[in-house]
Backbone bond lengths (Angstrom), bond angles and torsions (degrees), N, CA, C in turn:
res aa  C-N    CA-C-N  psi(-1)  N-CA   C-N-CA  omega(-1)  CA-C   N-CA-C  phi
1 X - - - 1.462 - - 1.532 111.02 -
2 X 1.480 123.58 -50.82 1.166 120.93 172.95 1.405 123.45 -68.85
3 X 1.169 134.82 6.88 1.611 145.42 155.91 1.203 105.31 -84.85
4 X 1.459 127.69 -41.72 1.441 133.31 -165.83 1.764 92.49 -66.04
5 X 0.913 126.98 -43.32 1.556 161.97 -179.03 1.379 108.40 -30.31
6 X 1.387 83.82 -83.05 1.617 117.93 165.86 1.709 124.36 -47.50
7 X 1.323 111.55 -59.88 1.456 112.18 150.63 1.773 140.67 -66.07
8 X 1.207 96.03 -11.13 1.552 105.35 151.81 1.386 115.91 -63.60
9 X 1.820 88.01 -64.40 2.360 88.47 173.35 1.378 122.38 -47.67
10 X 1.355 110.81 -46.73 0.992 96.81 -171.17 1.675 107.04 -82.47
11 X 1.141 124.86 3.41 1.792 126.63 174.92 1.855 98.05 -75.76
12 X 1.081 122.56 -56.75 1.260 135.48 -170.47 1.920 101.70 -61.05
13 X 1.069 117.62 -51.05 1.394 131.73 177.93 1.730 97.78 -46.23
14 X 1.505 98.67 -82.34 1.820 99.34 -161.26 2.092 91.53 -42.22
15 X 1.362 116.79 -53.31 1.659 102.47 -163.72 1.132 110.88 -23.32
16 X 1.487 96.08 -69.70 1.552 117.93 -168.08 1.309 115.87 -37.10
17 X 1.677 112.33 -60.31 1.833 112.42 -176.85 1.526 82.89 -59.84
18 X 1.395 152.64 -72.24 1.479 152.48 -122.12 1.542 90.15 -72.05
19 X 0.786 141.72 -7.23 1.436 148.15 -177.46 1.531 111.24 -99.41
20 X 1.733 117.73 -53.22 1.255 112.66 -179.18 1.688 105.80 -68.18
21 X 1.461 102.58 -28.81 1.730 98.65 -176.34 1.628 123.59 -60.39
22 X 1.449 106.21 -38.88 1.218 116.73 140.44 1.504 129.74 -16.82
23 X 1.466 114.29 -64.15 1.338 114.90 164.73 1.318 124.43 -49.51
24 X 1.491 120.44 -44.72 1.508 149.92 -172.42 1.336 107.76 -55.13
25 X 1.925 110.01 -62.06 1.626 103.45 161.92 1.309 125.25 -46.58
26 X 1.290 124.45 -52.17 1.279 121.17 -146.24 2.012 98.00 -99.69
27 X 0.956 133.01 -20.71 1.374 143.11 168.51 1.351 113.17 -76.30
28 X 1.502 126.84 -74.87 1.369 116.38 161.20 1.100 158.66 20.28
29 X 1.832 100.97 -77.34 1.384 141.60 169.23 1.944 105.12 -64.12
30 X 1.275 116.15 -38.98 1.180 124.03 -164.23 1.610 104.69 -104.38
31 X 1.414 124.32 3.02 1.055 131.69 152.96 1.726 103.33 72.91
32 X 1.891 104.08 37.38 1.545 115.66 -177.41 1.780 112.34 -92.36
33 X 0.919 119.69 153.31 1.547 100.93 -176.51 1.864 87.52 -74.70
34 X 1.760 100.67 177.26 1.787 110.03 -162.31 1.612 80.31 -111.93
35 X 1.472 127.01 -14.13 1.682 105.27 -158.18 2.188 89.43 -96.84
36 X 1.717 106.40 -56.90 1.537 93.39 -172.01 1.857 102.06 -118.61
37 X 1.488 110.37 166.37 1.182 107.78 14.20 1.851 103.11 -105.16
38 X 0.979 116.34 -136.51 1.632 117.92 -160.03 1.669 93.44 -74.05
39 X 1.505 93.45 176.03 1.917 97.83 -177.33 1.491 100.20 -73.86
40 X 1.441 109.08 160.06 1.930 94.02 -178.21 1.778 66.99 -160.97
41 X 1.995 87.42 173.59 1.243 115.21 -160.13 1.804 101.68 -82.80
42 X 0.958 143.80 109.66 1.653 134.25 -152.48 1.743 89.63 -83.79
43 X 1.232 143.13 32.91 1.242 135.20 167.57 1.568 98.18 -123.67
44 X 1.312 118.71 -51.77 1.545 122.90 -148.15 1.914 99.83 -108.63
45 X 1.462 106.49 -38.28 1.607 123.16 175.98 1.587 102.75 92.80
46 X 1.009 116.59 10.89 1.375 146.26 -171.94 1.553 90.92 -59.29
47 X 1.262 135.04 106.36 1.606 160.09 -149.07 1.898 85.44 -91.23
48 X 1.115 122.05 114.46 1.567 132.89 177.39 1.292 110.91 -98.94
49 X 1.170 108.91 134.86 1.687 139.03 -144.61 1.451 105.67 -103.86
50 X 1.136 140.22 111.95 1.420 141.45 169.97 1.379 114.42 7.44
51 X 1.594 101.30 -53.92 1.276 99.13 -172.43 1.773 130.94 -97.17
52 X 1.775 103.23 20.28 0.979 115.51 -166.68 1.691 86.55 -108.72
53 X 1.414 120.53 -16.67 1.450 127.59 -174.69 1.871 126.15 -82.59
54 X 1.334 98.34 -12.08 1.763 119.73 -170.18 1.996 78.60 -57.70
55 X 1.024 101.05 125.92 1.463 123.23 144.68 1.351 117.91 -28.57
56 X 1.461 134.61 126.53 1.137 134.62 160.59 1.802 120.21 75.96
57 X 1.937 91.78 -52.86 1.413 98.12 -169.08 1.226 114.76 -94.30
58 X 1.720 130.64 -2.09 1.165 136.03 155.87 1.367 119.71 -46.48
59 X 2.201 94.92 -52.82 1.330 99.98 -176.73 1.547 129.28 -58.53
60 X 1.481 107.85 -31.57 1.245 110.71 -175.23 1.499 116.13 -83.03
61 X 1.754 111.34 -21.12 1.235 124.37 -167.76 1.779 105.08 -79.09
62 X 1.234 107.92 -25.61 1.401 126.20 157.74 1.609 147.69 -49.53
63 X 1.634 82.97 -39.17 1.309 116.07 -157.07 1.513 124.11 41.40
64 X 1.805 104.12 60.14 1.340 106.30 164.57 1.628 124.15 82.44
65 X 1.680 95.82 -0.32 1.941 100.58 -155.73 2.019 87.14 -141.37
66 X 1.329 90.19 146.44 1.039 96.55 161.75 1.254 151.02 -28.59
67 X 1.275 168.80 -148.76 1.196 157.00 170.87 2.054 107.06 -134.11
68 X 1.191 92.10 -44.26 1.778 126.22 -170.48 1.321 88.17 -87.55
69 X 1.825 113.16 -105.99 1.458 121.36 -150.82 1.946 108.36 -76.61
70 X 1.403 112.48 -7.74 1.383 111.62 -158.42 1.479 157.49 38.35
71 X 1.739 73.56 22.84 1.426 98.13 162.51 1.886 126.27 -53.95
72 X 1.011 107.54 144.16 1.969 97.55 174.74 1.180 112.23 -54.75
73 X 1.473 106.25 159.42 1.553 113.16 175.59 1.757 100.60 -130.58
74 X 1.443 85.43 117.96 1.645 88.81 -174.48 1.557 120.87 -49.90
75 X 1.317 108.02 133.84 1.147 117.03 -166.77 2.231 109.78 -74.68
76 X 0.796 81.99 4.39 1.546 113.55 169.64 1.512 93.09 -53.63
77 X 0.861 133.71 -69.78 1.675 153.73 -148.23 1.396 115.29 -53.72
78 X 1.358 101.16 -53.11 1.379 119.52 -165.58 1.481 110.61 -105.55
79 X 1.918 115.14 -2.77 1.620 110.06 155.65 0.834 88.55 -102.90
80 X 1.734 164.07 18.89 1.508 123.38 149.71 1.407 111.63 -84.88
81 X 1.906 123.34 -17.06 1.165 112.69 178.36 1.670 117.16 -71.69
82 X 1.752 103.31 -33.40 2.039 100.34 174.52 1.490 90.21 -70.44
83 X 1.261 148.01 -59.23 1.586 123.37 -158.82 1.444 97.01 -44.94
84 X 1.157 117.99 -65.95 2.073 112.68 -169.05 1.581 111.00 -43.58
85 X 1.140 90.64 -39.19 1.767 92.34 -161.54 1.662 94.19 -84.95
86 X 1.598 119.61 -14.06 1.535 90.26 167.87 1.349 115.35 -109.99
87 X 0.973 122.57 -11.13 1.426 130.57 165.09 2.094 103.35 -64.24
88 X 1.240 120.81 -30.01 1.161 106.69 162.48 1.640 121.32 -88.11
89 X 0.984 125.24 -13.31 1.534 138.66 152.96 1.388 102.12 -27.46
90 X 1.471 94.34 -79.02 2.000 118.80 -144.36 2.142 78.69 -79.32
91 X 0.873 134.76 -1.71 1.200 117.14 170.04 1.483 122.32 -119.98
92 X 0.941 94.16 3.19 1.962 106.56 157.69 1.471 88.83 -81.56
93 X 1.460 102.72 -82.28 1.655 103.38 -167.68 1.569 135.56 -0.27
94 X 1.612 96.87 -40.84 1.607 123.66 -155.76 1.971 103.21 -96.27
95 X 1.792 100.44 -46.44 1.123 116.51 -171.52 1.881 119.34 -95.45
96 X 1.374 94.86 -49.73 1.861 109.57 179.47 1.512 93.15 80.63
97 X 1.182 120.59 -177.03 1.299 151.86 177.05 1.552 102.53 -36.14
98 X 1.546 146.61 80.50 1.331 125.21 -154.72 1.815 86.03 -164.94
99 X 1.393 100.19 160.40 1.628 105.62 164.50 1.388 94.62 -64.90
100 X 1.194 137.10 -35.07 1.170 112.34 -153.79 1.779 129.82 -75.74
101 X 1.623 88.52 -30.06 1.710 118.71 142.42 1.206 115.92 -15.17
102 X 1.627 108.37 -83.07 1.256 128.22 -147.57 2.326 94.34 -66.70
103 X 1.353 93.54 -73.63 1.494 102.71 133.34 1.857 102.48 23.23
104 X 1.087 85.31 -139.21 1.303 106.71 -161.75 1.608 110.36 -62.79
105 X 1.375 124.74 23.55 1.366 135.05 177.76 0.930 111.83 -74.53
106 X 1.779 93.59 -66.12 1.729 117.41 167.17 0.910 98.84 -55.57
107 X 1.185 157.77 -67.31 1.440 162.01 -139.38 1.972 82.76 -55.08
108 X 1.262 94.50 -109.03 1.759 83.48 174.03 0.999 132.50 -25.07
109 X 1.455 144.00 -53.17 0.981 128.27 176.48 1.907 138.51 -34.97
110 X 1.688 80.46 -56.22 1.170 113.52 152.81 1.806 132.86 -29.30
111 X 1.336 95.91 -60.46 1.972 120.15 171.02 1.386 78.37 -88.23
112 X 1.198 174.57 131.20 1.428 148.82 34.00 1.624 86.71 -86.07
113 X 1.086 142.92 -100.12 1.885 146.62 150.31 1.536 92.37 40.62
114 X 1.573 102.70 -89.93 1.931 125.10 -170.60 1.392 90.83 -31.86
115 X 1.673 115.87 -76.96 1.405 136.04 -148.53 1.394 98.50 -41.79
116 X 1.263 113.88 -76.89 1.684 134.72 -159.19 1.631 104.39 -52.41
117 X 1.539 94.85 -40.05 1.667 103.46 -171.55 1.541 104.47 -64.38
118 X 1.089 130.06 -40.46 1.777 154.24 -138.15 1.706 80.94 -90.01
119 X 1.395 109.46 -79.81 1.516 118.21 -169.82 1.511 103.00 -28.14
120 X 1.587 106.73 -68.54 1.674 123.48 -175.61 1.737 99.77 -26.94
121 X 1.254 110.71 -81.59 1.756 145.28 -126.09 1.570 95.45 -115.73
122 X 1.649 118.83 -15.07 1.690 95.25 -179.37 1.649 115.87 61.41
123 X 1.009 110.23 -7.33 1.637 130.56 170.42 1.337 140.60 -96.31
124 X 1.368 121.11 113.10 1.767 95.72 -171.58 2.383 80.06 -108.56
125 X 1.464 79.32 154.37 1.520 84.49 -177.78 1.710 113.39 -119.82
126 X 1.512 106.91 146.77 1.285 125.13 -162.19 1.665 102.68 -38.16
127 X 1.449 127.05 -59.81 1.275 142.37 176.63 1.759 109.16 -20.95
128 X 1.599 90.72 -46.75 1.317 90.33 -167.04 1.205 150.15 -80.08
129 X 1.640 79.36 -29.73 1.648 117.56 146.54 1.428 119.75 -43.74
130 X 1.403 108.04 -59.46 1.699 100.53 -149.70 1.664 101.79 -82.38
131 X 1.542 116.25 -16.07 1.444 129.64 171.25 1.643 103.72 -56.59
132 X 1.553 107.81 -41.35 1.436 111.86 -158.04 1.731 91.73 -64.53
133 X 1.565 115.30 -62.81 1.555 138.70 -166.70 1.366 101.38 -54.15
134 X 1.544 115.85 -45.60 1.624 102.78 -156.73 1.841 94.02 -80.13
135 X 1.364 122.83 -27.82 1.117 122.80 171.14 1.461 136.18 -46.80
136 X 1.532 99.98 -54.50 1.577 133.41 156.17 1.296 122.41 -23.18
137 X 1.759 96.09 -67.25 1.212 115.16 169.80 1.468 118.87 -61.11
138 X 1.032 136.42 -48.41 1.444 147.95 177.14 1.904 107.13 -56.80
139 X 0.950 84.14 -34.51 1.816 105.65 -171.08 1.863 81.29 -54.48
140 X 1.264 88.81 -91.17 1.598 131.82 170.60 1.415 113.99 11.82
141 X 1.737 103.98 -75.80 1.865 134.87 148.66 1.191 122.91 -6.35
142 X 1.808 91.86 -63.17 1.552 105.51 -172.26 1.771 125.72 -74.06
143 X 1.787 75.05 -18.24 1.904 78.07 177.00 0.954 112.53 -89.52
144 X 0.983 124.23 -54.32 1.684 125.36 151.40 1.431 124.13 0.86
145 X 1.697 113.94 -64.98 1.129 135.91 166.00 1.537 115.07 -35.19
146 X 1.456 83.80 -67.92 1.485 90.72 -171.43 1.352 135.92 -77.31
147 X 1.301 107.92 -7.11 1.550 130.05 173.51 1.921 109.19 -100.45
148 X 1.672 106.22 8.42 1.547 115.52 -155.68 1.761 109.78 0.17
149 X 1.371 105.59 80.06 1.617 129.40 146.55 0.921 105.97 -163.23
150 X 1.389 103.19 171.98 1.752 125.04 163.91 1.073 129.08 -75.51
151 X 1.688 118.76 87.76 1.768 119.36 -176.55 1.763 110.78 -44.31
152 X 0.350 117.21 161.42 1.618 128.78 154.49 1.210 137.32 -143.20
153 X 1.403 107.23 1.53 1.640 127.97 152.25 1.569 104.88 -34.75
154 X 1.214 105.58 -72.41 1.472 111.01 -155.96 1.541 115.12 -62.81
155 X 1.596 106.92 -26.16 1.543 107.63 179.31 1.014 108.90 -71.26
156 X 1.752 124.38 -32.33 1.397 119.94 -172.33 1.724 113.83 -69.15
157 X 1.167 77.72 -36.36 1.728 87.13 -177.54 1.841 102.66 -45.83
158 X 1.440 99.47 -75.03 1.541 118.64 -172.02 1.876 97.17 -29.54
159 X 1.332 118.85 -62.75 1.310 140.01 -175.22 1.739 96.10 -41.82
160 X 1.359 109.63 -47.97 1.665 92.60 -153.77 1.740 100.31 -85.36
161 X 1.339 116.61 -10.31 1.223 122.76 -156.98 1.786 84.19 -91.83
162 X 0.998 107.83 -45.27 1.764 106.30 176.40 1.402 124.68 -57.52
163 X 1.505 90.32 -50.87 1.742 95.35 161.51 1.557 127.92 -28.50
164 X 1.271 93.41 -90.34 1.514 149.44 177.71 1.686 93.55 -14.31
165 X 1.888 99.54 -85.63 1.589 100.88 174.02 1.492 115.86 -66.20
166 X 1.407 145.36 -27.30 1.133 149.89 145.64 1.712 109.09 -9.98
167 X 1.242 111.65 -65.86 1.377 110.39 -174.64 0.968 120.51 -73.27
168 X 1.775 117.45 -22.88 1.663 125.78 -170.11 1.580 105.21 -76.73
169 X 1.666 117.59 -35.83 1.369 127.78 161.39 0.918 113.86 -60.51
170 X 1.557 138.04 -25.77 1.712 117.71 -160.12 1.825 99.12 -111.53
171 X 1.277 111.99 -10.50 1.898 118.10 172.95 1.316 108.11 -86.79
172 X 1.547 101.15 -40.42 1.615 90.87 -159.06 1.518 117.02 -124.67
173 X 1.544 102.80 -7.94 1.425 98.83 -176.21 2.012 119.58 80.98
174 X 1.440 99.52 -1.08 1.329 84.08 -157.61 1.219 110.11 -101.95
175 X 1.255 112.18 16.78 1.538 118.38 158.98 1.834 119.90 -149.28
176 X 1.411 116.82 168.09 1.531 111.97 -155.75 1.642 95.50 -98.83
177 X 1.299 96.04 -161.26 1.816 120.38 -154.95 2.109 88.73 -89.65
178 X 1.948 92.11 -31.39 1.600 79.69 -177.22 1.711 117.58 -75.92
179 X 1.365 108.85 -29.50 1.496 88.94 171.40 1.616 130.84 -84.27
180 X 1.357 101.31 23.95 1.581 102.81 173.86 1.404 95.14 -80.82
181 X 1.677 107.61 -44.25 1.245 101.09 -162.94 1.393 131.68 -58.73
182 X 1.838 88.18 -36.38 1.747 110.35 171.18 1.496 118.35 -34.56
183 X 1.745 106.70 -49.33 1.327 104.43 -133.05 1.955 73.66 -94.75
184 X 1.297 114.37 -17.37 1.442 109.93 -173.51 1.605 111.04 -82.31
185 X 1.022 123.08 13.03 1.721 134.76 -171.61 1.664 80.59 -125.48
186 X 1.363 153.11 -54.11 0.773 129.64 -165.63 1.847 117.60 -76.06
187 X 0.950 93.20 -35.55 1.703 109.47 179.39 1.515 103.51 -51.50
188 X 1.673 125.49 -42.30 1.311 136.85 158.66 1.309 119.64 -27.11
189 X 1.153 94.30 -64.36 1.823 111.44 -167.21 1.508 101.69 -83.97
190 X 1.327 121.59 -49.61 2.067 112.83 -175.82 1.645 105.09 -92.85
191 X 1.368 134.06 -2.13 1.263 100.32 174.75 1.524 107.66 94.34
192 X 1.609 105.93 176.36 1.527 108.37 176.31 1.647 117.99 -82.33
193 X 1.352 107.44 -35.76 1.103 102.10 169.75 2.069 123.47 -69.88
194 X 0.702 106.98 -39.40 1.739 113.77 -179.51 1.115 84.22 -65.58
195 X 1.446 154.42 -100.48 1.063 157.34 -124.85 1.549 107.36 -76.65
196 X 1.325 143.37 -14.69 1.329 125.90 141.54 1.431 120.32 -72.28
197 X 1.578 120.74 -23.86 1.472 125.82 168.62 2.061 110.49 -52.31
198 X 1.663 87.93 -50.86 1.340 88.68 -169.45 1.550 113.49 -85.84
199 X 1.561 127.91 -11.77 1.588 124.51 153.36 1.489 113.27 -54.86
200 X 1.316 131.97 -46.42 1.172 145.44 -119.39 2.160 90.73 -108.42
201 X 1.543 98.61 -53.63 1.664 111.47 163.13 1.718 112.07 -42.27
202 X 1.553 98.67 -82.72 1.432 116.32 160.59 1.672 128.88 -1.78
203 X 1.614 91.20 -73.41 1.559 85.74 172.52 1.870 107.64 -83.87
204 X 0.890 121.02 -43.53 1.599 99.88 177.65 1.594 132.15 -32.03
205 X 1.702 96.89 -50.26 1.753 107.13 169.26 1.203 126.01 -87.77
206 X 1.477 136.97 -4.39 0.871 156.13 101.21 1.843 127.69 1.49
207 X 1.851 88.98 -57.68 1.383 91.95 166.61 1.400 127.20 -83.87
208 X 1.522 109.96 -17.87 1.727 103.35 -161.82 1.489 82.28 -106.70
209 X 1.451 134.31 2.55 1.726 113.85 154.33 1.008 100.62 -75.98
210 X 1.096 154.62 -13.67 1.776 128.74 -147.08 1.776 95.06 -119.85
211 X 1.742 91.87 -23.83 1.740 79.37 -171.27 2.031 105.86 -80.00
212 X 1.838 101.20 -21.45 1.310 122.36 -168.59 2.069 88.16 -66.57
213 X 0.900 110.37 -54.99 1.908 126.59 -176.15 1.507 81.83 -49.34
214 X 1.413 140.99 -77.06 1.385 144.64 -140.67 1.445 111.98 -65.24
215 X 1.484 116.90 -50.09 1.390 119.53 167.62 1.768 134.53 -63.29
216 X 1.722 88.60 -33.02 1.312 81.62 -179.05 1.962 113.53 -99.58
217 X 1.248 89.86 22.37 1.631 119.84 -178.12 1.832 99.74 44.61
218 X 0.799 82.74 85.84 1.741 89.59 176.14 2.051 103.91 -109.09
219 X 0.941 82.71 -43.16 1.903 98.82 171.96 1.121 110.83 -142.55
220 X 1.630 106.16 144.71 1.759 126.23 160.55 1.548 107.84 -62.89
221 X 1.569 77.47 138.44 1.715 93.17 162.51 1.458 117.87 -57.76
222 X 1.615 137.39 19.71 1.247 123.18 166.49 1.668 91.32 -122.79
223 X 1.005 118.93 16.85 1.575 103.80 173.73 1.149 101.26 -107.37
224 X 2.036 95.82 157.47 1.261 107.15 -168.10 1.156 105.30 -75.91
225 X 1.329 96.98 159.44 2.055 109.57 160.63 1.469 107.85 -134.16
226 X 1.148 100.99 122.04 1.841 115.33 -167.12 1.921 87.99 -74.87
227 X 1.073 106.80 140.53 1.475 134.35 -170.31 2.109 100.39 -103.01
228 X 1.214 91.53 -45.58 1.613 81.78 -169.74 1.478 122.92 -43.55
229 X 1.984 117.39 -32.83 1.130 122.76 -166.29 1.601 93.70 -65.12
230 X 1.080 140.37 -38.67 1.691 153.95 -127.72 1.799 86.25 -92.15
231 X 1.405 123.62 -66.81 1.342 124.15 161.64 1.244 141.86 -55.68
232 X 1.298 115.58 -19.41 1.427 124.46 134.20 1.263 139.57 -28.52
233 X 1.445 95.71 -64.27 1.871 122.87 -171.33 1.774 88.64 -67.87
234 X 1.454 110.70 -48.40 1.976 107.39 -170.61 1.507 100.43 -61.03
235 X 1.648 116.91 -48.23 1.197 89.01 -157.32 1.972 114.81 -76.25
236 X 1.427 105.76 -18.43 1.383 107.80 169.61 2.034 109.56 -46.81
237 X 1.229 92.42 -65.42 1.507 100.84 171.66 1.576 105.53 -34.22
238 X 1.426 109.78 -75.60 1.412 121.75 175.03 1.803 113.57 -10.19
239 X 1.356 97.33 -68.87 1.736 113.48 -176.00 1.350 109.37 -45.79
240 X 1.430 113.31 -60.11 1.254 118.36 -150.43 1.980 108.20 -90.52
241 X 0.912 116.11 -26.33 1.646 138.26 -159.33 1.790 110.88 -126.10
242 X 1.116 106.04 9.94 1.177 90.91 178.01 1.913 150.20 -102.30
243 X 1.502 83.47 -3.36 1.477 122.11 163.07 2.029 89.41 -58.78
244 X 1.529 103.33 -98.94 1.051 107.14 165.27 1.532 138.11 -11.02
245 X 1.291 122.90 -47.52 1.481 122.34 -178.26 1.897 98.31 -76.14
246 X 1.372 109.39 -53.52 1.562 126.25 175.65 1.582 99.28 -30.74
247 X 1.057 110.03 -63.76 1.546 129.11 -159.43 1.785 97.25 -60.56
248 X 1.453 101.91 -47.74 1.589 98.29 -172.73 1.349 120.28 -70.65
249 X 1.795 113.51 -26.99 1.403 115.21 170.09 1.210 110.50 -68.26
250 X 1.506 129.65 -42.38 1.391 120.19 -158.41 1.729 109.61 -66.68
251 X 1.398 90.08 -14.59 2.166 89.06 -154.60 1.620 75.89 -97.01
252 X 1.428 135.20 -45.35 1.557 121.67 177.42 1.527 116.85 -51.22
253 X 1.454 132.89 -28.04 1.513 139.74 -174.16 1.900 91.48 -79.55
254 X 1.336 102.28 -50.40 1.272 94.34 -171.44 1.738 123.62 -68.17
255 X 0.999 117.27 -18.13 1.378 131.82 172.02 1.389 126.38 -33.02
């Protein structure tokens, strides 16, 4: 019963942030502050009411449309709040009650924000960055603390993720200044190992979208394709699977 408990909180928890993140995409980009003024209807400005804000069950209690002008409400809304809330699920599951929890929550949360924003706008924005780093770092501190030494996991990580896309930008052009940063906020938070899991993911799916986009001509080969969502998806993978994936390369090399 008290797990059942526990995964309720934490079900109710991810909505809630999956809701403010919501704000994060769509404010962000437009350079609105995320705290005022209150959430409002972006067609009508129509000021939304506590109870037009409940996670999920607004939307349905709604049916998808406004309250005021009844215009639709993109259904956008209410899958970024289940991605948060299950991506914080499957990472309790793994961790329980732990820094490491708290950790890599934000950590996602965070890459759902980047991701969605990146896809939109082709843009990752300064905000998001320095939330990711100053977090990282803070993250970072505490382990430190609590392990009283100096990890150096995490710097290496940050380091290789900077590297890594660093060079892919400066040969080839084929990616921007924001996914250095991405992959260097993620390297923070997973370490050396996650962060070659989640480069290594990244470009694979990465590749079979663009070649899947190319054949069925959905886009020209001179259009962009925002990269940040692609490192996202690894480092989620990364968190949750990565004991496991590690484990499967090492015993496949050894073979």
């Amino acid at each position: 019963m008290e797990e059942v408990l526990s995964l309720f909180f934490i079900l109710l928890i991810g909505l809630a942030i999956g809701s403010f993140l919501n704000v994060c995409i769509y404010r962000i980009p437009r350079d609105e502050s995320i705290i005022f003024p209150a959430s409002r209807c972006i067609t009508c400005g129509y000021n939304l009411k506590i109870s037009d804000l409940v996670p999920i069950f607004s939307y349905i209690f709604l049916k998808g449309k406004c309250r005021c002008c009844k215009e639709k409400i993109s259904i956008k809304y209410p899958i970024v709040e289940l991605i948060n809330a299950s991506l914080y699920l499957i990472i309790f599951l793994k961790y329980g009650y732990t820094l490491e929890f708290l950790k890599y929550s934000v950590l996602a949360s965070l890459l759902i924000v980047i991701a969605l924003i990146d896809f939109n706008t082709k843009f990752v924005y300064r905000s998001t960055v320095m939330f990711g780093l100053i977090s990282g770092i803070i993250f970072w501190i505490g382990e430190c603390l609590i392990a009283e030494k100096i990890i150096v996991n995490n710097i290496f990580g940050a380091l290789i993720g900077f590297t890594f896309i660093f060079l892919i930008v400066i040969t080839t052009r084929g990616m921007g200044e924001g996914d250095i940063e991405i992959a260097t906020i993620c390297g923070l938070f997973l370490g050396v190992k996650g962060i070659i899991i989640t480069l290594f993911l990244s470009i694979i799916i990465a590749g079979i979208i663009a070649i899947s986009i190319l054949l069925f001509k959905l886009k020209d080969k001179k259009d962009a394709i925002a990269f940040g969502p692609y490192l996202a998806i690894g480092a989620v993978i990364s968190i949750t699977f990565s004991n496991h994936i590690f484990q499967w390369y090492v015993s496949y090399l050894l073979q």
